[in-house]
C-alpha positions as CSV (number, residue, x, y, z in Angstrom):
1,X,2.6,22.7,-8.8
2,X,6.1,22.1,-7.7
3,X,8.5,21.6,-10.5
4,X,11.0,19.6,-8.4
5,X,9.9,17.3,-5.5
6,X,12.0,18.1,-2.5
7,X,14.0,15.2,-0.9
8,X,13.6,15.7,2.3
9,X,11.3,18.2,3.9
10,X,10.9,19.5,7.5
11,X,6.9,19.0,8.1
12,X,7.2,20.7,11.3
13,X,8.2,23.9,9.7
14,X,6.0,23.6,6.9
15,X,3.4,23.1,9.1
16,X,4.1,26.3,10.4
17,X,3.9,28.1,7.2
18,X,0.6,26.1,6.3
19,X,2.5,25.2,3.2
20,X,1.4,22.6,0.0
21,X,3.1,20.7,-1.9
22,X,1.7,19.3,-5.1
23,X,3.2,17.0,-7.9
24,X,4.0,13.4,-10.1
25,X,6.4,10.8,-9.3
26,X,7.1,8.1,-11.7
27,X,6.4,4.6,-10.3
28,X,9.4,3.4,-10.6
29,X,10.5,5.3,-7.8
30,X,8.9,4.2,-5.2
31,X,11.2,1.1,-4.3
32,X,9.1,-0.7,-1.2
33,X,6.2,-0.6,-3.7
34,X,7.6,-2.0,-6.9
35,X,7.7,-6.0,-5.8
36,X,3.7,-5.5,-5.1
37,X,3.4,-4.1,-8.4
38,X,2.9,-6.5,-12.0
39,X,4.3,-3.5,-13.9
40,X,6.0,-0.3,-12.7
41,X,3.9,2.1,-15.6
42,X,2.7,5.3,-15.0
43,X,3.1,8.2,-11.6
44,X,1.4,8.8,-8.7
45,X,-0.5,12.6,-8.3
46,X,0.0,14.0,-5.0
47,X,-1.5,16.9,-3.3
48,X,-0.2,17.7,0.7
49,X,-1.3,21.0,2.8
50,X,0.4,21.0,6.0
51,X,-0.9,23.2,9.5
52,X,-1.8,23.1,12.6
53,X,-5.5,22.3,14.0
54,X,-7.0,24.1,17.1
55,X,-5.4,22.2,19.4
56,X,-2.0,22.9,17.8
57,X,-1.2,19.7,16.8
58,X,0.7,19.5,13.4
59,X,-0.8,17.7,10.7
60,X,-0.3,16.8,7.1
61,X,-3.5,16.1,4.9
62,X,-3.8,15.4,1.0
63,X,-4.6,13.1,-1.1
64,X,-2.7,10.3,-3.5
65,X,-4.2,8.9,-6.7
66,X,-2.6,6.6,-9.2
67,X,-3.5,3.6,-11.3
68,X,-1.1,0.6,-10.2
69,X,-1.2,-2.3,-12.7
70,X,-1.4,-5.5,-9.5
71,X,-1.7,-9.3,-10.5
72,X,-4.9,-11.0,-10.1
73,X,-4.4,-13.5,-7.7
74,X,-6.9,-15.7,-9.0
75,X,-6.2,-16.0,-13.2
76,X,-2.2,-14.3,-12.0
77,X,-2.7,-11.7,-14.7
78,X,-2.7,-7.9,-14.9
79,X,-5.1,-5.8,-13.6
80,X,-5.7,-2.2,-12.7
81,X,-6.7,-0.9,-9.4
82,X,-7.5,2.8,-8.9
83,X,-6.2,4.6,-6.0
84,X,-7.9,7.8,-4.9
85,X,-6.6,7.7,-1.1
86,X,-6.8,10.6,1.4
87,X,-5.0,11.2,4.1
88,X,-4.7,13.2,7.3
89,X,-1.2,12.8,9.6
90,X,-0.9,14.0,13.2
91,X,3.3,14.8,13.8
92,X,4.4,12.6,16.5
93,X,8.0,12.3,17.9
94,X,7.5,8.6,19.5
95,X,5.0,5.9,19.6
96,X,3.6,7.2,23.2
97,X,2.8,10.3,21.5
98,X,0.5,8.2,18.8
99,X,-1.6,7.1,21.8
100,X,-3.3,10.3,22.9
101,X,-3.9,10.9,19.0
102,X,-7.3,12.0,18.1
103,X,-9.5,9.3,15.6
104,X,-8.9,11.5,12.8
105,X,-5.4,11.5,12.1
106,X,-3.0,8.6,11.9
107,X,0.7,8.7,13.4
108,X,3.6,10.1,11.4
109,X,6.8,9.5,13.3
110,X,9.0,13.1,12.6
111,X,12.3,12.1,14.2
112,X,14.5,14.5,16.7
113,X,16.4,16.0,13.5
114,X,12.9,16.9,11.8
115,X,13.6,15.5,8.4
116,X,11.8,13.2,6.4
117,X,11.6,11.6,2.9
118,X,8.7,13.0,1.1
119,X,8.7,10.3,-1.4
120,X,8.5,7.9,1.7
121,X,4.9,9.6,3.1
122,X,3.3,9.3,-0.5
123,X,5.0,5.5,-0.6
124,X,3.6,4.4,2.7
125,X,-0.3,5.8,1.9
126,X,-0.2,3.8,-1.7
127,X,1.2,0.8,-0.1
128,X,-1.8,1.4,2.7
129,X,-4.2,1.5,-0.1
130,X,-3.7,-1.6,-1.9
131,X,-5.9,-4.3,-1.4
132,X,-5.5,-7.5,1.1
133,X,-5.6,-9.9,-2.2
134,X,-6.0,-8.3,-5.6
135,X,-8.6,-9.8,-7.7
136,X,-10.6,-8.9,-10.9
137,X,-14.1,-7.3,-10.0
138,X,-15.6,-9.3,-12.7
139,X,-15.1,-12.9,-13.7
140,X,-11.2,-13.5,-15.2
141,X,-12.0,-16.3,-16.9
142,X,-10.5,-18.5,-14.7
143,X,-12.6,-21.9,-14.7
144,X,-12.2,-24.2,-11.9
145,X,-12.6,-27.8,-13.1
146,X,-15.5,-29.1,-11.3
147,X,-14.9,-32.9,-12.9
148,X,-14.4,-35.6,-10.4
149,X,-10.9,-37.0,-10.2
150,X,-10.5,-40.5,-12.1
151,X,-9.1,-43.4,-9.7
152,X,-6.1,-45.1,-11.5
153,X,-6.3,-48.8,-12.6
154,X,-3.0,-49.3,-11.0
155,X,-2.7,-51.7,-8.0
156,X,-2.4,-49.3,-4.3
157,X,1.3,-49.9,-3.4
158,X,0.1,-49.4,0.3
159,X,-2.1,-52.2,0.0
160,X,0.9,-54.7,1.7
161,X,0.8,-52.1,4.2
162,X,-3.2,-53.5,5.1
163,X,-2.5,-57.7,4.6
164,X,0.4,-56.8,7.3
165,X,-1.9,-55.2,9.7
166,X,-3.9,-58.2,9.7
167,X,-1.1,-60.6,10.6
């Protein structure tokens, strides 16, 4: 396991050397995911082996678990939703290139300088993985009042409206 996650990596080249990288981050580093989050406790565990497949293409595979703590958006309270999210990336140098990809990988755009944010691959899979709306799986207790609505005793200000009308 790496003791220090590098910045920026060069997949291509460590696609080469089929190299993994393994690790944590806190949470509270990931700053596109914190406003989706209710609280920013605990890491995300990471595993990524990169290579290239039989028809050379470079890839990226692994895997991203955490638990994020969302809010309901039914009772808006805190819940926990497991991630256990795999991955496999195909290297691609423009959006053409994503076309012609196989059904097993998804796109990752490597730019002409090669570099990329590793903390911004692990980012984009847990955003990927959250759900459309987060709700509990079982009932939250929240109730939804199924008594009729009471009409008021007060006289319809619009009812003028209606005696004009008839004029």
């Amino acid at each position: 396991m790496s003791k220090s996650l590098p910045e920026l990596i060069d997949p291509i080249k460590l696609a080469d050397k089929n190299a993994r990288i393994k690790g944590e981050i806190p949470l509270s580093r990931l700053v596109r995911l914190k406003p989706l989050l209710y609280a920013e406790q605990g890491n995300v565990s990471f595993e990524m082996e990169f290579g290239i497949d039989v028809e050379g293409k470079h890839y990226v595979q692994g895997i991203v678990q955490s638990i994020l703590i969302l809010e309901c958006q039914r009772c808006l309270e805190s819940m926990h939703y497991e991630i256990n999210n795999t991955f496999k990336l195909a290297m691609v140098h423009s959006d053409n290139d994503s076309i012609d990809l196989p059904d097993q990988y998804d796109p990752l755009l490597v730019e002409t300088e090669g570099l990329i944010k590793t903390i911004d691959i692990i980012e984009d899979e847990l955003i990927l993985s959250l759900p459309p709306i987060s709700l509990h799986q079982d009932d939250c207790g929240y109730k939804i009042s199924a008594s009729p609505i009471k009409e008021s005793s007060k006289p319809n200000p619009f009812n003028i409206l209606s005696e004009l009308q008839k004029k």
